[in-house]
Each structure stands twice: as structure tokens, then as C-alpha cells.
N, C-alpha and C positions, 0 to 999 in steps of 0.2 A: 566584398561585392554583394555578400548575400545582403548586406544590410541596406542597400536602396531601396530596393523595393516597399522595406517598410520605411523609410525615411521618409519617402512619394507617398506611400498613403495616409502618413498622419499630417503631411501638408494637404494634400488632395482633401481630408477632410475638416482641417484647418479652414480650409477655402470655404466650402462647403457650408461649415456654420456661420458664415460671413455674406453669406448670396444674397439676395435679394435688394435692396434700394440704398445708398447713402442718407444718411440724414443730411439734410442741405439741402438734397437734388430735389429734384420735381417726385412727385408720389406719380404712381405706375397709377393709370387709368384703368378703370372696371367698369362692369355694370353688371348686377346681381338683384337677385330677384328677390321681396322680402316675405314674409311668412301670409300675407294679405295677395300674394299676389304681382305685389307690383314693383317695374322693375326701376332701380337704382343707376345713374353713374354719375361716380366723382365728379365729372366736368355738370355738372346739373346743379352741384354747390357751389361752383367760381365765386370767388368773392368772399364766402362763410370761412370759420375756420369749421375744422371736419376732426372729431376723432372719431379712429377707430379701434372698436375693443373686441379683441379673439377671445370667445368664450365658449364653456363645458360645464352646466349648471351641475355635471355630478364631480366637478373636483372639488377637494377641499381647499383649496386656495381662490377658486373663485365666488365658494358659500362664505368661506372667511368675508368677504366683501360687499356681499347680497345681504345674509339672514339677518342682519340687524338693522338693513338699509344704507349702507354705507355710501354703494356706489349707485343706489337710487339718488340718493341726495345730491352726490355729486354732476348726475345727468343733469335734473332737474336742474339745478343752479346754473350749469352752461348752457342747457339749451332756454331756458330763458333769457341767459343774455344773446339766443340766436347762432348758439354753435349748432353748429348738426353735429350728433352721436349715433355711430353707426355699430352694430352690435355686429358680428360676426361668427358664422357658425360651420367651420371647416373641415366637421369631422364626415368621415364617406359612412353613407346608406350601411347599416347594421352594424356600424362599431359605436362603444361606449361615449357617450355624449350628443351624438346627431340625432339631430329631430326632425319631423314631417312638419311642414307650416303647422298643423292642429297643435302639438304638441309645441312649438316656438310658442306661439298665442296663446295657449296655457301658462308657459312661463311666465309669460310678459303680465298676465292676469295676477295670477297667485304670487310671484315675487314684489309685483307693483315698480315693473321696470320703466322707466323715463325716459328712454332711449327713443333718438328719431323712426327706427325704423330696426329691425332683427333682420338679417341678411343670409340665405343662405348658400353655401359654398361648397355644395359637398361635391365636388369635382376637386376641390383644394387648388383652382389654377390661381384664386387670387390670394388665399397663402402664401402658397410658395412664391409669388410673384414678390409681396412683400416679407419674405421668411419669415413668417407666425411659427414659433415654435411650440408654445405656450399657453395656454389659460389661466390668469389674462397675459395678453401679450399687445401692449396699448400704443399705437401711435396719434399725432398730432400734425393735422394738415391745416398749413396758413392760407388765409384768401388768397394768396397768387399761385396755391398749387405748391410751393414747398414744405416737405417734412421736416418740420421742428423739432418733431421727438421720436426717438422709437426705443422702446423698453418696459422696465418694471411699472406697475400702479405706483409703487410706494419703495421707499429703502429702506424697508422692513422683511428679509425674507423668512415668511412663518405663515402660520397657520393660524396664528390666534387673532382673537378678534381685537383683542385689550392693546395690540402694537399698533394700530391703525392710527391710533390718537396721536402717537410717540412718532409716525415716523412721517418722512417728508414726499406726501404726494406729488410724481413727478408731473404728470398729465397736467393741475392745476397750476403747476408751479412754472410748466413752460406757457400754458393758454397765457397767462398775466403777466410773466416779463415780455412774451412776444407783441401782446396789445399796448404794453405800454413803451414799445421802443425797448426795450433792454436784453441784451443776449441772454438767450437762457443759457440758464448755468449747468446744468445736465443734461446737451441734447441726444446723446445716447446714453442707456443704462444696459446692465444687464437682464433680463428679462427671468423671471421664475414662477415658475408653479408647473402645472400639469403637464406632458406632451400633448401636441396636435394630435390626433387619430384622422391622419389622412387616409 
């Protein structure tokens, strides 16, 4: 008998790392305010696709993807084809990774980020709403409001920069089968790098 109790809580946290949205279902609605000031919500995109990226410019998994431009490039490339990219910043007031707008706008300066807009979260209600575990921790919303993807940048889990090349970006990989009619083939992955510092 003694042993349910721990039976219960390694389901209970089973569960737990499962919360947040289906891929399929409709993406949970927000509005967040960005480092400029101004406020965001999903429903203001209808119609675009939308990703979003959970980021922590001091982990190494998300410099793996910035310092050589990686994931500049890959903004740039979508939001000119008219994706909206939504940066995401969910860590609370004095833990390692959160910034004040001055400091977001700094990044956005000195990394030379491409992104629609840096969003911040530090309440973490629209994390946990979508279970950002991670930095990065990258979903994909299609025009009619369904998530297409939610998971890893890449199926490469590492730190190096030199695997980028080698491995298969999932975010690109779903925006272009899903524009061209074709199921994407990984709509959920596992997601890795940093924890949230909610």
C-alpha cells in the first residue's frame, strides 16, 4: 500500500509535463506587452502564421542559435514571407534570463534579432498556458489559429554551433509542409535546452 502514493505522484507528474495545449487544437489566446511598449494578442494575427519562440539570451542553447546568426536568419526569411515571430520572455523579475524592455531592446540591437516583436511574460501566465519549458521552446501557429508544431528548434540536442547545419529544423520544416498542403511530419517534438525561470 505504501507504494501508491508514489505510483500517484510520478503519474501526477507525468501529467504535469504534458499540460498545456494539444498540437492540433486551437493555440490558447494572449495579449502581452512588447519591450516598446505595445500590447500583442494572438487574435491581431488571424489569418498569418505565428511562431513563437521562448527565449533566455544567457543559455547556451539559445547562443548556440543567435551568435552566429542562425536564428536571425531564419526570422528574417519567414517574416518576409509575412509570418509573424513572436520572441517570448518568461522568466519573473530578478531571476537569471528576464529583462526590463531597455534591456530586451538591447538585445534586439546588439544580437540583430528579426523578430516581429520580443514579448514579455514575466508573470509566466502565457507559458504555463502553452508549457514553455525551455529555451528555446518553439511553437507554430497556422492562419486559422491551429498549432502545427510545438517542440525542439532542430533534432540536434547540443550546444554546438557546427550541428545546426547537420540537423533538421523543425519550425521551417513544419511552416512549408503546412503552406504547401502536406502534413507535417513532426508536429510534436521533444523540446531541450535551458529551463523556464518562472
Amino acid at each position: 500500500m505504501k507504494k501508491l502514493p508514489l505510483i500517484l505522484s510520478a503519474v501526477l507528474f507525468s501529467l504535469s509535463l504534458h499540460a498545456g495545449v494539444e498540437t492540433g487544437a486551437k493555440a490558447p489566446e494572449f495579449t502581452l506587452t512588447d519591450t516598446n511598449g505595445t500590447e500583442h494578442s494572438l487574435s491581431d494575427f488571424k489569418g498569418k502564421y505565428v511562431v513563437l519562440e521562448w527565449t533566455n539570451h544567457g543559455c547556451p542553447f539559445v547562443k548556440k542559435h543567435y551568435n552566429e546568426g542562425h536564428m536571425q536568419a531564419l526570422q528574417e526569411k519567414m517574416t518576409d514571407q509575412g509570418v509573424v515571430w513572436l520572441v517570448v520572455n518568461s522568466g519573473a523579475p530578478g531571476k537569471q534570463g528576464s529583462v526590463t524592455p531597455e534591456q530586451g531592446n538591447k538585445q534586439i540591437a546588439d544580437k540583430g534579432i528579426k523578430a516581429t516583436a520580443m514579448l514579455l511574460d514575466t508573470d509566466g501566465k502565457v507559458g504555463r498556458a502553452y508549457d514553455a519549458r525551455v529555451t528555446p521552446h518553439m511553437y507554430v501557429i497556422a492562419p486559422d489559429g491551429e498549432l502545427i508544431y510545438q517542440g525542439a528548434i532542430d533534432s540536434i540536442k547540443s550546444t554546438k554551433v557546427e550541428d545546426i547545419e547537420k540537423a533538421t529544423n523543425y519550425v521551417k520544416a513544419a511552416y512549408m509542409s503546412h503552406k504547401k498542403g502536406e502534413p507535417v511530419e513532426s508536429p510534436t517534438t521533444t523540446p531541450y535546452g535551458c529551463g523556464v525561470k518562472y
